[in-house]
C-alpha positions in Angstrom: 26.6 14.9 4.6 27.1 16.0 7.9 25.1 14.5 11.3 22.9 17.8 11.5 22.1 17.5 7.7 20.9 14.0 8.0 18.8 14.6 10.6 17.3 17.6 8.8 16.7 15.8 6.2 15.2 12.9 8.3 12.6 15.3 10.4 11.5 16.3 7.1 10.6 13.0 5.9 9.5 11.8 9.5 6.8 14.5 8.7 5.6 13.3 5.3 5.0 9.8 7.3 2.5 11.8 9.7 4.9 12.7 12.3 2.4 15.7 14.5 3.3 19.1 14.2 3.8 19.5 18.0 6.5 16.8 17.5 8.1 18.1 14.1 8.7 21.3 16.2 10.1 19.5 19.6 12.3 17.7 17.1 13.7 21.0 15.3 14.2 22.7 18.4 16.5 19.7 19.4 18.8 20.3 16.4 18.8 23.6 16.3 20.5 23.2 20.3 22.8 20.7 18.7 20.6 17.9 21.1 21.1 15.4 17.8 20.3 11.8 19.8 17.1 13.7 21.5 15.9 14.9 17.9 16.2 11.3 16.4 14.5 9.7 19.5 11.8 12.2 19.2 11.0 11.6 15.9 11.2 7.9 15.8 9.4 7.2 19.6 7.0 9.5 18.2 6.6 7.6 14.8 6.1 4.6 17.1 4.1 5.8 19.8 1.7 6.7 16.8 1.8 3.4 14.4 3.0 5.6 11.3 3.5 3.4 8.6 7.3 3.6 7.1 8.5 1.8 4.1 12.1 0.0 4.4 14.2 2.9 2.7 13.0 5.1 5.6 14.1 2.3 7.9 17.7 2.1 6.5 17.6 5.6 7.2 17.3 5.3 10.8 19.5 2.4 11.1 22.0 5.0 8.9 21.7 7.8 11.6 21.8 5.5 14.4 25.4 3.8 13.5 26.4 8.0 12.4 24.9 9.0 16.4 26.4 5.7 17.7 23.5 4.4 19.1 23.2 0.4 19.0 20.7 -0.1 16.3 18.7 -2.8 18.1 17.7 0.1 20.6 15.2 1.0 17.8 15.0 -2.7 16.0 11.2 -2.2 17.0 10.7 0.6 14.5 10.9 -2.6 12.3 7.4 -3.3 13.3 5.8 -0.4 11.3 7.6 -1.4 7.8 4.7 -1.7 5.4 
């Protein structure tokens, strides 16, 4: 699975946690410009910003794209928080 797949795929879920619509879009629009490390800190600032409840699979799945976007996963270790 490629970088823009996982992201796609990651969005998507991000939604089904109660990421807004306004930010689902600002997200998509990021990946359709190839912006992939502005799509995936939309989404999880967002997620954040918002207290969304995530389970732990969803969190491997950030850790995942982080390591895939090389981004140092303790940059978002506070995503952690919101594992219920």
């Amino acid at each position: 699975m490629n970088i823009n797949q996982a992201l796609e795929g990651f969005i998507e879920r991000s939604r089904t946690l109660g990421l807004h619509e306004q930010d689902y879009l600002i997200a998509i629009d990021f990946l359709k410009y190839h912006e992939f490390g502005l799509a995936f800190d939309q989404v999880v600032v967002q997620l954040y910003e918002y207290d969304k409840n995530i389970d732990k699979v969803y969190y491997k799945h950030v850790i995942d794209i982080a390591i895939k976007l090389s981004i140092p996963i303790n940059e978002y270790s506070y995503l952690k928080e919101l594992v219920r």
